[in-house]
N, C-alpha and C positions, 0 to 999 in steps of 0.2 A: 620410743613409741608413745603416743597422745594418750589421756586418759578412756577415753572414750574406744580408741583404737584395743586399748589392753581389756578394756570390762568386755566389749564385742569377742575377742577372741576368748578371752575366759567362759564368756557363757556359750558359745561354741562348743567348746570341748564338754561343759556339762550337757550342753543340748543331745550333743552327740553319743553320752555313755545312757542318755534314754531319761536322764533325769531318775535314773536309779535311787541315788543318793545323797544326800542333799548336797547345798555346794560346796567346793574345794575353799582351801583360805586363801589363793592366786584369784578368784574371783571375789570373795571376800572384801579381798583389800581392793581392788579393780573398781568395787561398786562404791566404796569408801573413798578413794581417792578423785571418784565420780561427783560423788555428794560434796566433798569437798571444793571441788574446782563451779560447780552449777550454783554453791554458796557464794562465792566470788563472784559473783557474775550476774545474780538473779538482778541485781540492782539496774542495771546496765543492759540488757535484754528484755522487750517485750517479745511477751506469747507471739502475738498476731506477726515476728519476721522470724518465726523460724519457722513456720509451711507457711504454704501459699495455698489460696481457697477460690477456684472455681469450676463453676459447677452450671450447666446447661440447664434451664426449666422451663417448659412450655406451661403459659397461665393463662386462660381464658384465650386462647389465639393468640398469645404473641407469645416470644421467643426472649426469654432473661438471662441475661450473664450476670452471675453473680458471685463475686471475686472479695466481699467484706461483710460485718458482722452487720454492718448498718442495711446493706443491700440485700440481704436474708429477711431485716425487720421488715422491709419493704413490703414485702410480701401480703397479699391482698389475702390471700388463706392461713390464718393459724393452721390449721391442720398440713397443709402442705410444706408448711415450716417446722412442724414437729416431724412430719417422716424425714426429710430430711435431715435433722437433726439425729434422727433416730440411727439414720444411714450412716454418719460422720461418726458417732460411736460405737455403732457395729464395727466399723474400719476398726479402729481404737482397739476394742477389742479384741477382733478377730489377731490382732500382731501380736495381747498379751496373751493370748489363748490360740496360738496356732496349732496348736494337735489336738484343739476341742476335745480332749478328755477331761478337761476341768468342768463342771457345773456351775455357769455364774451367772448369778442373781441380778434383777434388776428390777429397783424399784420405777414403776413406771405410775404418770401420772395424769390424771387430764383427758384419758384416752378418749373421751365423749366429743373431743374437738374433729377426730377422725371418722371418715366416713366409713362405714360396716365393714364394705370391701376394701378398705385402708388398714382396718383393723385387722380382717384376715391375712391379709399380707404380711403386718407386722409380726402376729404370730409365727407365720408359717419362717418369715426372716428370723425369728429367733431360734425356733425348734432347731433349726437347720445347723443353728450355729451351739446347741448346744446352753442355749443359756434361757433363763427360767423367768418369768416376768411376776413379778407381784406388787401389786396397786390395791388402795384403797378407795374404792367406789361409793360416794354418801348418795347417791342417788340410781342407781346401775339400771339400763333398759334390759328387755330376755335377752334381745341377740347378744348381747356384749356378755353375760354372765355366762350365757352356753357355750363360751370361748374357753373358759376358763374351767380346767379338771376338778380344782378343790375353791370351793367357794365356804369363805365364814359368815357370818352374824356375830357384830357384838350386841350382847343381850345388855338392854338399857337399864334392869331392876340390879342382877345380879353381875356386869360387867365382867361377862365371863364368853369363849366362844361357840357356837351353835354352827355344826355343819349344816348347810344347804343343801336340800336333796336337791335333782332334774327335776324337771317336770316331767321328764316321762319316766322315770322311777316312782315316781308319785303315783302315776297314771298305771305303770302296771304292777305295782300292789296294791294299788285299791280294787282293779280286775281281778288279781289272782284273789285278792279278799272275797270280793264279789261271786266268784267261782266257787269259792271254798263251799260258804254259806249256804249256796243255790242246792250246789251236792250232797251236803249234809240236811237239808229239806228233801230233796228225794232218795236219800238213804244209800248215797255213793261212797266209798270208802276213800278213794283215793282221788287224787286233783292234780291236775298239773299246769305248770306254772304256762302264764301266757306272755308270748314274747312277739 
């Protein structure tokens, strides 16, 4: 049996007991003897002939086949080439995390090259898969930060982080503030919150 042939069946069986426990030493050694033979070899194998890349793109009216790394660069839209990209490691992903129970992380970067409704896509493509986006924005517009659940500040004096509220958390305690004040001016006990 081929290396490759024996690490596939070894993680098999651990697939199959649910990934209870961690792995067996028949996989162990499976992934070892893996590492071993792809040493041998890296020299002699280029990335770009073990898959093959093509991919349909409708750009400004016409119709791209795009089958190389160079023919990607081609590409008249940065942005249209980052989702794409974005899509090719989601694939990536989605094989190392097929029971989407894992939570993973992805630094993501640039995302200003993308158009709003690209952006929401992107999100909604990762929710979906289970995996968590965190970038750093030195300039961020509202729409793009309202995408995102926990938003920081590094504070420039003390270099330290500062939660960002909503704007509309902002907006409704300054009301409920507002509220309070009004009612304790006409001698109301009690206030409730406005939503």
């Amino acid at each position: 049996m081929g290396e490759l042939e024996a690490l596939v069946k070894s993680f098999a069986k651990w697939k199959d007991s649910g990934f209870v426990d961690l792995p067996n030493d028949d996989f162990l050694s499976a992934l070892f003897e893996m590492k071993n033979l792809l040493h041998r070899i890296t020299g002699s194998v280029q990335l770009d002939t073990i898959f093959d890349l093509f991919i349909k793109i409708g750009e400004n009216g016409k119709l791209m086949v795009i089958t190389s790394d160079a023919l990607l660069d081609d590409l008249s839209s940065n942005g249209m080439k980052y989702l794409i990209l974005c899509k090719l490691y989601m694939g990536f992903t989605k094989m190392l995390n097929e029971s989407r129970r894992s939570v993973i992380h992805w630094p993501v970067d640039e995302l200003g090259e993308l158009h709003g409704n690209n952006i929401s896509k992107l999100f909604h493509m990762l929710n979906k898969n289970n995996v968590v986006m965190v970038g750093a924005l030195p300039q961020p517009d509202k729409h793009l930060l309202g995408m995102f659940v926990n938003k920081y500040i590094v504070d420039k004096d003390t270099k330290q982080l500062k939660t960002v509220a909503n704007d509309e958390d902002i907006l409704i305690s300054g009301l409920t503030r507002l509220k309070r004040e009004m009612a304790k001016k006409k001698g109301i006990d009690r206030c409730y919150n406005v939503v």
